[in-house]
SESE-120799 format. One line per field, with one value per residue (C-alpha): residue in three letters; y negated, x negated, z. Coordinates in nm, 2 decimals, decimal comma, m for minus. Layout:
% SESE-120799
rest	(ALA / ...)
c2	(Y / ...)
c1	(X / ...)
c3	(Z / ...)
***
This chain:
% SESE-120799
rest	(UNK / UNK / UNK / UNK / UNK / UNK / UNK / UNK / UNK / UNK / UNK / UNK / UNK / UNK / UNK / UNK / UNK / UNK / UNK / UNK / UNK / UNK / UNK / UNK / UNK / UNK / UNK / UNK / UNK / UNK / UNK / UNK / UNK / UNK / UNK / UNK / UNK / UNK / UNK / UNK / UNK / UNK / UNK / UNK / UNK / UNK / UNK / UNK / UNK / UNK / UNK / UNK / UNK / UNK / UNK / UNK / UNK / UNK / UNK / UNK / UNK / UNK / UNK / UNK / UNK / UNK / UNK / UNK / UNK / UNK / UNK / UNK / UNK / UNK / UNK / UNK / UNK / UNK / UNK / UNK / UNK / UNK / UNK / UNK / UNK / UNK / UNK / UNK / UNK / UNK / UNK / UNK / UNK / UNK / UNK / UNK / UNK / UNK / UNK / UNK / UNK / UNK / UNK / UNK / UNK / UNK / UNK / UNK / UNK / UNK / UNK / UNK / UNK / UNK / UNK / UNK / UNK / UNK / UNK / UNK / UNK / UNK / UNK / UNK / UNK / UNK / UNK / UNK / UNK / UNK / UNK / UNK / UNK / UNK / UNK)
c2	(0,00 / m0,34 / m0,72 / m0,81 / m0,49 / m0,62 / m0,99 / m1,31 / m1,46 / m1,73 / m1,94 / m2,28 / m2,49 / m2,85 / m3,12 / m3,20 / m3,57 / m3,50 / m3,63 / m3,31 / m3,41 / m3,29 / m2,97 / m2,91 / m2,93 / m2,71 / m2,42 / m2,47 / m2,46 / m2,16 / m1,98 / m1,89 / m1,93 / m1,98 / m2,20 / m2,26 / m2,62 / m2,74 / m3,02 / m3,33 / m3,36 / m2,98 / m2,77 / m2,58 / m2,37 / m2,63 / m2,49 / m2,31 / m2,42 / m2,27 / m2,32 / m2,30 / m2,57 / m2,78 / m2,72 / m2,88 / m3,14 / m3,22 / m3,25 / m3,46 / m3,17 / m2,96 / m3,34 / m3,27 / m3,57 / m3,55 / m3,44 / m3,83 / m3,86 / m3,52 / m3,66 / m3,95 / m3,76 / m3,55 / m3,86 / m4,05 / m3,73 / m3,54 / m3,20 / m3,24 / m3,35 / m2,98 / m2,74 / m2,48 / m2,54 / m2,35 / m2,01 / m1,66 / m1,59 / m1,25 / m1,18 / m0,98 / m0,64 / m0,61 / m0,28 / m0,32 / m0,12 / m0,36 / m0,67 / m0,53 / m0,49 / m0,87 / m0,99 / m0,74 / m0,83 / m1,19 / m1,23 / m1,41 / m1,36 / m1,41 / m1,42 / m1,66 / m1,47 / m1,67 / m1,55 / m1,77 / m2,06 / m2,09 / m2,00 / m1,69 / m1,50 / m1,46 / m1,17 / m1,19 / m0,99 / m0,98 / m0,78 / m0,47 / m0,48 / m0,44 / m0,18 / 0,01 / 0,00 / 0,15 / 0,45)
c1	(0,00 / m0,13 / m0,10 / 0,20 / 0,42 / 0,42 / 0,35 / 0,66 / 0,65 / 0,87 / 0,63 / 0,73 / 0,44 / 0,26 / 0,08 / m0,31 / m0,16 / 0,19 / 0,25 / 0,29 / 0,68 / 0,76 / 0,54 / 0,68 / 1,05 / 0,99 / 0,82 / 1,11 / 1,37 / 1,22 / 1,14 / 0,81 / 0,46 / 0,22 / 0,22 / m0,03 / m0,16 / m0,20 / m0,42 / m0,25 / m0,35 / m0,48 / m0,23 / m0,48 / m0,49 / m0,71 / m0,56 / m0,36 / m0,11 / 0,00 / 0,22 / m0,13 / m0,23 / 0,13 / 0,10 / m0,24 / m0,10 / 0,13 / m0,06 / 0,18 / 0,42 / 0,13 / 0,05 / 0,40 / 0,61 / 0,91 / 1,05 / 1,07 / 0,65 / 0,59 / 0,76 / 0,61 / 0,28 / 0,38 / 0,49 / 0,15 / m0,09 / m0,14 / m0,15 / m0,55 / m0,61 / m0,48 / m0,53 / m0,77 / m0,98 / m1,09 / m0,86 / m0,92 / m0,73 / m0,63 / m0,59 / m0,25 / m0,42 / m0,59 / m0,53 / m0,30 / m0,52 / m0,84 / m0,58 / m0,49 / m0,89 / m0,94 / m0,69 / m0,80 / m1,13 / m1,05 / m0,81 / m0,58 / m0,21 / m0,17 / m0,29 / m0,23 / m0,22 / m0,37 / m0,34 / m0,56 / m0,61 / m0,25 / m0,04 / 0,20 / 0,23 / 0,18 / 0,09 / 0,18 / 0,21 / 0,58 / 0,53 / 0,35 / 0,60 / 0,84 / 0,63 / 0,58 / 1,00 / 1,02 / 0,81)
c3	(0,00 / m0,13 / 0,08 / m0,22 / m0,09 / 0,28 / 0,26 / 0,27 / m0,08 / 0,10 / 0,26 / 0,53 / 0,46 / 0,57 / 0,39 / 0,64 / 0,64 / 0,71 / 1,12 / 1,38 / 1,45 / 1,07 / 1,12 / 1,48 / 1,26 / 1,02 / 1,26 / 1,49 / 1,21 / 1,04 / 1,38 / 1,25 / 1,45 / 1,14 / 0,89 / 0,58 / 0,53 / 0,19 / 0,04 / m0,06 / m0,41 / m0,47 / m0,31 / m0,22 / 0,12 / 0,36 / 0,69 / 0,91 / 1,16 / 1,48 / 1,75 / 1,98 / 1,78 / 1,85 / 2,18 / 2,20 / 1,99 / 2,21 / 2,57 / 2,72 / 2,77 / 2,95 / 3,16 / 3,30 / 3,06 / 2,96 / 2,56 / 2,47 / 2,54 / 2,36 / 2,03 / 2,09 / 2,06 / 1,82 / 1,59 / 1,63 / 1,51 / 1,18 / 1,15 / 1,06 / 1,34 / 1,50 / 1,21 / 1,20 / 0,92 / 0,64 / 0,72 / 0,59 / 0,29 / 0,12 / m0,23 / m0,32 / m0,42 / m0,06 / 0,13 / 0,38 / 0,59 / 0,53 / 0,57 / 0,89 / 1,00 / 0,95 / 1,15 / 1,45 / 1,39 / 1,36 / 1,65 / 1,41 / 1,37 / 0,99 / 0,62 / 0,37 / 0,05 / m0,26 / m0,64 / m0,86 / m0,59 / m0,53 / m0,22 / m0,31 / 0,02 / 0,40 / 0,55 / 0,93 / 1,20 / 1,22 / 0,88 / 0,99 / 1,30 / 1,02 / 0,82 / 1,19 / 1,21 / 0,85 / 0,95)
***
């Protein structure tokens, strides 16, 4: 089994200048804990974004204020400020087996998938929960 026969071809993603409160939205909308970062002008895969990283973002809430200072936090960064830069990516024709070995070995909880330096997939961990559920 290949990366394209367990990865999400529908992908939530960020711009690195967009402002946390819009990536905070759409991770919250889309219930989803990882999201790839794209380049502005490339669309190219320059990060990844996780709710680790939001939750760093937004301090204030750990500092003990309220929800009005943590979107008020949120609002005033980007998400390049938070991203983790340069992420691993996986081509579609990966092994799920190998795919699996990076992100053990990596401690990291997805995969963007990239076909021709364009975002087509994610391979997460919620996906090989689903493979595991299939068996």
């Amino acid at each position: 089994m290949q990366v394209r026969d367990l990865m999400s071809s529908e992908v939530a993603t960020v711009r690195r200048n967009d402002r946390l409160q819009i990536a905070d939205d759409v991770m919250n909308l889309g219930r989803i804990r990882h999201t790839p970062v794209l380049d502005d002008e490339s669309d190219e895969v320059v990060g990844i974004l996780s709710q680790r990283d939001l939750f760093r973002g937004a301090l204030a809430r750990a500092l003990g204020y309220g929800q009005h200072a943590q979107q008020k936090v949120l609002g005033m960064l980007f998400v390049k400020d938070v991203m983790t830069c340069d992420p691993i990516t996986v081509a579609p024709d990966l092994s799920i087996v190998e795919a699996a070995r990076i992100m053990l070995d990596r401690k990291i909880g997805c995969l963007p998938v990239v076909d021709g330096g364009h975002l087509i997939g994610i391979l997460t961990e919620s996906d090989f929960l689903r493979l595991a559920l299939r068996a």
